[in-house]
C-alpha positions, -999 to +999 in steps of 0.1 A: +000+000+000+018+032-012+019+057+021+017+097+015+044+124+023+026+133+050+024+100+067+060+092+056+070+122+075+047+113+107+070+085+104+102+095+104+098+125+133+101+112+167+064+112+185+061+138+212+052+127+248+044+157+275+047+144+313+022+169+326+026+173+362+004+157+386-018+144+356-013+121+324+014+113+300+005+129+263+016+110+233+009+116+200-010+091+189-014+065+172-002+039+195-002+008+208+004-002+246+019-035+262+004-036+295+026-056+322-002-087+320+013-088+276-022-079+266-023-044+242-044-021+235-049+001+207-055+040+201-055+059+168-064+091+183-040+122+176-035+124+210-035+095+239-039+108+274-020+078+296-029+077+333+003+080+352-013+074+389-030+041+378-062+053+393-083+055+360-113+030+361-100+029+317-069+023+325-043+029+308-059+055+294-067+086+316-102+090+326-088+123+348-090+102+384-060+123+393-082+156+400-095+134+428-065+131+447-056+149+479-020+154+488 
């Protein structure tokens, strides 16, 4: 299947991840996850919001659990 400039070009730039601070992990999606059990799971959104404080009831994915917490 021939691929586009553009998507040749998503391809070859590194993907972006932001560590926001007491939230998720941004990646620029799409991706694919191993989660420590070996199953993966699959997003083809532009962005992927991944929980970092494992408190998501969609975990990986961020469902914004961390606005609950109290220090």
């Amino acid at each position: 299947m021939p691929t586009n400039h553009a998507d040749s070009e998503r391809q070859r730039r590194p993907r972006r991840v932001v560590v926001v601070p007491d939230g998720p992990i941004l990646i620029e999606g799409p991706v694919e996850v191993e989660l420590d059990d070996g199953r993966r799971v699959v997003s083809d959104r532009f962005v992927v919001a991944l929980c970092a404080c494992r408190r998501s009831g969609t975990y990986p994915w961020c469902d914004t659990s961390h606005r609950r917490r109290r220090p």
